[in-house]
C-alpha positions as CSV (number, residue, x, y, z in Angstrom):
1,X,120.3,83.7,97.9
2,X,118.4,82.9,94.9
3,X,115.7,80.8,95.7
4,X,116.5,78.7,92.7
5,X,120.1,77.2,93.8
6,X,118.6,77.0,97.4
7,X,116.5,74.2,96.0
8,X,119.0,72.8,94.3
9,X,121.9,72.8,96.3
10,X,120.5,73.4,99.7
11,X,117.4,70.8,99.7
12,X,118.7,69.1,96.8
13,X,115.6,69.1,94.5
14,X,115.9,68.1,91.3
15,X,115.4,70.5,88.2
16,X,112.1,69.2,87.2
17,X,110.6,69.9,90.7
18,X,112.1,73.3,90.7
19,X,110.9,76.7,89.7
20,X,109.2,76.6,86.4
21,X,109.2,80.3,85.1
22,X,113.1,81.6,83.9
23,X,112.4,84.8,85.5
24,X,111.3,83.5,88.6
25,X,114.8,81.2,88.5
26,X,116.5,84.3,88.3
27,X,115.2,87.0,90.3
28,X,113.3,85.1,93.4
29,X,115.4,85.0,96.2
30,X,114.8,82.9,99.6
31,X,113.7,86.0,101.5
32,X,110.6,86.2,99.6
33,X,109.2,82.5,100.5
34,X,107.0,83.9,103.2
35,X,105.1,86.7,101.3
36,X,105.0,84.1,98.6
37,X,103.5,81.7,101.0
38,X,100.9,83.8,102.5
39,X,99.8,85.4,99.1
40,X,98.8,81.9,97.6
41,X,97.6,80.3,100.8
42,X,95.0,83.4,100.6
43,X,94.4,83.2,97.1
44,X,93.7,79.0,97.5
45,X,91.5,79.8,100.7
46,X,89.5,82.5,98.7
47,X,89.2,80.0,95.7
48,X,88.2,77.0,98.3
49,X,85.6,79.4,99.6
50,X,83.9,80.5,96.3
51,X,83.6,77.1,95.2
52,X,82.0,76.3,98.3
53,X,84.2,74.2,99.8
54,X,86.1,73.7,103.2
55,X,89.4,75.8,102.8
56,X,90.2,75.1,106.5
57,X,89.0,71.1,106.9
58,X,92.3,70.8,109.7
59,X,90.8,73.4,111.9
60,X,88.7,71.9,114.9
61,X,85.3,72.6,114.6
62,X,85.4,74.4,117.9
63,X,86.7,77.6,115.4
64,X,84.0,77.2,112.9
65,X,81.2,78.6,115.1
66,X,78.6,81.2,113.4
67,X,78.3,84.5,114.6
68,X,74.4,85.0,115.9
69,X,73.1,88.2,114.2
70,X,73.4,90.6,116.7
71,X,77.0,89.8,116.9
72,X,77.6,89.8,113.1
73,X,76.1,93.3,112.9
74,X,78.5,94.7,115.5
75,X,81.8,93.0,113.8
76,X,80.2,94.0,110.6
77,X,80.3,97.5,111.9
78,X,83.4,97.6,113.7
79,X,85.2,96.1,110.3
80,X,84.6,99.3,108.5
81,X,87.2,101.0,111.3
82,X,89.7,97.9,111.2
83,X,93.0,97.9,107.9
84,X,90.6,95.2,106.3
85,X,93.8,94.2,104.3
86,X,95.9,93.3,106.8
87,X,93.6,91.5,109.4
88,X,92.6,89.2,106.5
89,X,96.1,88.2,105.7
90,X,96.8,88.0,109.8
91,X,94.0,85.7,110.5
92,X,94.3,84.0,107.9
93,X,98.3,83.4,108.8
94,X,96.8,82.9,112.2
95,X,94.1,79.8,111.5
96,X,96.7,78.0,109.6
97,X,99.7,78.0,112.1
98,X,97.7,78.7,115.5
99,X,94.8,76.0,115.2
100,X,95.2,73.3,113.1
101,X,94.9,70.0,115.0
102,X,92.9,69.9,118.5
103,X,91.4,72.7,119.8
104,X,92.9,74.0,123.8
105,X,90.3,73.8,126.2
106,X,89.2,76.8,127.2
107,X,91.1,79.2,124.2
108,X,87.6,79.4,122.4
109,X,86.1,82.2,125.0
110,X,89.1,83.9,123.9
111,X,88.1,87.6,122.4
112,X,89.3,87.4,118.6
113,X,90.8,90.9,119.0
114,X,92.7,89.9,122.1
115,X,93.9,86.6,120.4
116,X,94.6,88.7,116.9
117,X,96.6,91.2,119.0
118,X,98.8,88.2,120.7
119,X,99.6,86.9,117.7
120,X,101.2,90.3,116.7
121,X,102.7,90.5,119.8
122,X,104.4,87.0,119.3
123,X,105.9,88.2,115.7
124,X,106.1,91.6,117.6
125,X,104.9,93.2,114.6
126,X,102.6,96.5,114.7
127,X,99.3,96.8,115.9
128,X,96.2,96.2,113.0
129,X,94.7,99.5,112.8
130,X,91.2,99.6,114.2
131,X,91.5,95.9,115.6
132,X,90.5,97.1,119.6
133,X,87.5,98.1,117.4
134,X,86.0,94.7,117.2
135,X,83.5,93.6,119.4
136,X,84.5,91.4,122.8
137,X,81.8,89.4,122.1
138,X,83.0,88.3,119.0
139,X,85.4,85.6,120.4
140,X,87.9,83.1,118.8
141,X,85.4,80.3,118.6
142,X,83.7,82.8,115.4
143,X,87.4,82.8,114.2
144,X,86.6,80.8,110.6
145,X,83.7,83.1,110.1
146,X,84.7,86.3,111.1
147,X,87.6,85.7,108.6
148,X,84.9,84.5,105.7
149,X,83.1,87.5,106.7
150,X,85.8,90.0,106.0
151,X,86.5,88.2,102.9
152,X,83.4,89.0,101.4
153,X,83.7,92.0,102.4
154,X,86.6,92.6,100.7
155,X,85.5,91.1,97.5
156,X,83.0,93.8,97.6
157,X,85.6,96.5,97.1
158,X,86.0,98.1,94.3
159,X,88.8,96.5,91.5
160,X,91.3,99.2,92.9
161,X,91.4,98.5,95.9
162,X,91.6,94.5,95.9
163,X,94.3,95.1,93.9
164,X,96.2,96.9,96.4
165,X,95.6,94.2,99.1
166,X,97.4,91.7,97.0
167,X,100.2,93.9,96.5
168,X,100.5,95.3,100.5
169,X,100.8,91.4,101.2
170,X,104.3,91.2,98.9
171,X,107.6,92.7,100.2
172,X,108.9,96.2,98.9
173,X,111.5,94.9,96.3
174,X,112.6,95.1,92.7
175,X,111.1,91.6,92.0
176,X,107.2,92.5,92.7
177,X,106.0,91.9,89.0
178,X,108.1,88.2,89.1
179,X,105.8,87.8,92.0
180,X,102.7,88.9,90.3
181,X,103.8,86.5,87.4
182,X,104.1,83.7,90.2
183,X,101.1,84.1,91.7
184,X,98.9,84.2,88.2
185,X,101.1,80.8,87.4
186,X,100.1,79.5,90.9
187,X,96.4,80.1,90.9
188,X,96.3,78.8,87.0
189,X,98.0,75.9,88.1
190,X,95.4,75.3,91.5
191,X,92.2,75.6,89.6
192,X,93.0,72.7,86.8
């Protein structure tokens, strides 16, 4: 189903709050919402972040803890073993639907790899590669900046290789440059 006419006729949006782009209104179908979703939540987190601002202000504080540097050093080095991509987009899908509101009592002293790995679990998706090679230390208190961690160190890749993160995060299908066109539209349209 398009994605167009399922915000027409399903949720009854009117035309004006619809799809802007022509293409988009003809080739983006409802299946695609999610990768959609998760590419511009990333894309507004990594924007937030640059500018120096809170991209996760809904997340108890208990999750914002900072790494002391011997830990840092050992996720730091166990990162360079773990499918950098894909935990990024994971935790990132993880903060925003696992911890917003109040934190559980106790969840904290939870190993990030261990929490990581149930949430895979959950979606039963595969394994991240590399992810059992994260210290047990590093736990999900350090959630916020182990992700901001990994960020940067993604943004130190080379041009190549960011590029293909952005595209593992969108679905194999005929409609990937609509989605590219999307996202430039959606990051234009976050920064004014």
């Amino acid at each position: 189903m398009l994605l167009n006419h399922y915000l027409q006729q399903v949720l009854r949006m009117p035309p004006q709050n619809s799809l802007r782009s022509l293409k988009a209104q003809q080739c983006c179908q409802l299946r695609h919402v999610i990768s959609l979703w998760r590419l511009l939540s990333l894309e507004r987190a990594r924007i937030l972040m640059r500018r120096g601002e809170d991209p996760f202000e809904q997340i108890a504080n208990t999750y914002k803890q900072v790494m002391d540097p011997k830990q840092m050093m050992k996720f730091s080095n166990g990162m360079m073993r773990v499918n950098l991509a894909r935990f990024v987009s994971e935790v990132l899908e993880l903060i925003l639907l696992n911890l917003r509101g109040d934190a559980v009592r106790g969840e904290e002293e939870m190993s990030l790899s261990s929490y990581v790995q149930w949430h895979l679990d959950n979606k039963e998706h595969e394994p991240i590669p590399g992810l059992d090679e994260l210290p047990p230390d590093v736990q999900l208190k350090h959630v916020i900046n182990a992700w901001r961690t990994s960020v940067e160190t993604m943004g130190q890749l080379p041009r190549q290789e960011r590029c293909c993160f952005f595209i593992k995060l969108l679905p194999r299908c005929s409609s990937i440059l609509v989605f590219l066109n999307l996202y430039k539209r959606g990051i234009r349209l976050s920064l004014h």
